[in-house]
N, C-alpha and C positions, 0 to 999 in steps of 0.2 A: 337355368339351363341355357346354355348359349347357340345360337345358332347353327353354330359348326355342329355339335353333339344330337343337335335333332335332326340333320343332314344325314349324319353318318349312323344312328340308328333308323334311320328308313332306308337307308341302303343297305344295312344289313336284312332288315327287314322284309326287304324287295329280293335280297339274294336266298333269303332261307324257303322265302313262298317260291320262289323261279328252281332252286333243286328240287324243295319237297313236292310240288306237285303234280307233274309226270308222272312220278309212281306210285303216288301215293292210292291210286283208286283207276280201274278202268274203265273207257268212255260209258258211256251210257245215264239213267238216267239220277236226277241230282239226289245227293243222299239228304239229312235233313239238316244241315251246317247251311249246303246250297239252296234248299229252301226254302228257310227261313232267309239269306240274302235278296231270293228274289219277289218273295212276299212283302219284303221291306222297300225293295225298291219298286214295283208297280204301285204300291201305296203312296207314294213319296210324292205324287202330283200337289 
């Protein structure tokens, strides 16, 4: 896989997260996806 191909799937990547998320859930508090992200990262010291 070449450089340019793993440029341009995290740009798509970054575009699908940047539409899908706004609407995908409103504010409040984190579901269990969110979670488990921030369970993984206070642990990550």
């Amino acid at each position: 896989e070449t450089e340019e191909s793993q440029a341009q799937r995290e740009k798509a990547r970054e575009e699908r997260r940047l539409v899908k998320a706004p609407a995908s859930r409103p504010e409040g508090r984190p579901d269990k996806r969110d979670r488990r992200k921030i369970i993984k990262f206070l642990r990550k010291d």
